[in-house]
C-alpha positions in Angstrom: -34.8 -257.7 134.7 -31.2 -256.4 135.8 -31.5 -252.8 136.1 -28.7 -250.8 138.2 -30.2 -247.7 139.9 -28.4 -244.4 138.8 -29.0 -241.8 141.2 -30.0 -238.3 140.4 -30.2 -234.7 142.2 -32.1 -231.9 140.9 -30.9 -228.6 142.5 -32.0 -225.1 142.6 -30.0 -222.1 141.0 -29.6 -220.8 144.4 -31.5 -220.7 147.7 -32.6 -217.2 146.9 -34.3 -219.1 144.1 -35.8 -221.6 145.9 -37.0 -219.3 148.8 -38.7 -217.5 145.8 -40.2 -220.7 143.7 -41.7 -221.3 147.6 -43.2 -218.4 148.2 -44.9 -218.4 145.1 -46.0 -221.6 145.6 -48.0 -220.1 148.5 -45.8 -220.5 151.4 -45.1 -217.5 153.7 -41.8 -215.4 153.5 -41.0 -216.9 156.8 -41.8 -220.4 155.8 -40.3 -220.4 152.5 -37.0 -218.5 154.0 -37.0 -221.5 156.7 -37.4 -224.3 154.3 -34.6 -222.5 151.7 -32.1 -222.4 154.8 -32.9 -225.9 155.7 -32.1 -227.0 152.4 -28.5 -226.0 152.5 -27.5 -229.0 154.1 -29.1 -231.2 151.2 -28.0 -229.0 148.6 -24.3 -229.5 150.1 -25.4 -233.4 150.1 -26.0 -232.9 146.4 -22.5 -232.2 145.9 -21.0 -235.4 147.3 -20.2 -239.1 145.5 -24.0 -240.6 146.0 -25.1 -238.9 143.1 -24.2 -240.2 139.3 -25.7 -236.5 137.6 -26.4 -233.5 139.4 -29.1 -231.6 137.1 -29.5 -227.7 137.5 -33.2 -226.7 137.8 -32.6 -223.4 136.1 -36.2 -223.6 134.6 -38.7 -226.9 134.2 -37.8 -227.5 130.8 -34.3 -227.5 130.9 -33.8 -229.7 133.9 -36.1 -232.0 132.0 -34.5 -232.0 129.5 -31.6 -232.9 131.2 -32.8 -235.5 133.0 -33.9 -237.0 129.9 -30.6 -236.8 128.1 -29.1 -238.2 131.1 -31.8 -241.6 131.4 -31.6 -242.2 127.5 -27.9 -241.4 127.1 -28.6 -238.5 124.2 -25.6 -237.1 122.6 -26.6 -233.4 123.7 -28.6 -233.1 127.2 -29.7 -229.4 127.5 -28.9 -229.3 131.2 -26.9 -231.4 133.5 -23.7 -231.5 135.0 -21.5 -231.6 131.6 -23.8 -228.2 130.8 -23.2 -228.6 127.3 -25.8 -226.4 126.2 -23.8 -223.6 127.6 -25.5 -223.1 130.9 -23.3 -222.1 133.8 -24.6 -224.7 136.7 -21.8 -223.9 139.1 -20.4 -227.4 139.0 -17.6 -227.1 137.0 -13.9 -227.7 137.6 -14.1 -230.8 138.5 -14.4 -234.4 137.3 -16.0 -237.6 138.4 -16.9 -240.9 136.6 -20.4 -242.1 136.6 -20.9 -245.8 137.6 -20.3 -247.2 134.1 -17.1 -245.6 134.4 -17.6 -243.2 132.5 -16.1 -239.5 132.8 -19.0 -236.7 133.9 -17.3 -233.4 132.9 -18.1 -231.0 136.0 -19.7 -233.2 138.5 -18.9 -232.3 142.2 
């Protein structure tokens, strides 16, 4: 079996948004607030060359969606860094190629 890993980061909207996923999730306010202002370092991590797709977790569906579209190569992912369903992920202006080479509209 020759597979070649393809590496994927799913990122909150925000860390407002993830602060807010956490606490209802059942973690205090304090808790959830320090585990959102930890995660500014890995969401700044997310934004560098180790990833081939950076996938928006706007809502379950969509980012599942989007990771779908990006394992099985569909012609229109719902979600992900080319955001061609019209969703604003914050990731675009730039461009990057994927490890096949190929060009990932948006990708940090």
């Amino acid at each position: 079996m020759e597979f070649e890993a393809r590496f994927v980061f799913v990122q909150p909207p925000s860390t407002e948004t993830l602060a807010a996923r956490l606490r209802e999730g059942g973690k205090s306010e304090q808790k959830a607030q320090a585990l959102a202002t930890a995660a500014v370092e890995d969401l700044e991590y997310g934004k560098s060359e180790a990833f081939d797709q950076v996938i928006l977790n706007n809502s379950l569906e969509e980012a599942a969606a989007g990771l779908e579209a990006f394992i099985y190569g569909t012609d229109e992912p719902k979600l992900t860094n080319g955001a061609t369903s019209g969703v604003n992920t914050g990731l675009e202006g730039s461009e990057k190629t994927d490890r096949n080479g190929t060009a990932v509209q948006g990708a940090p």
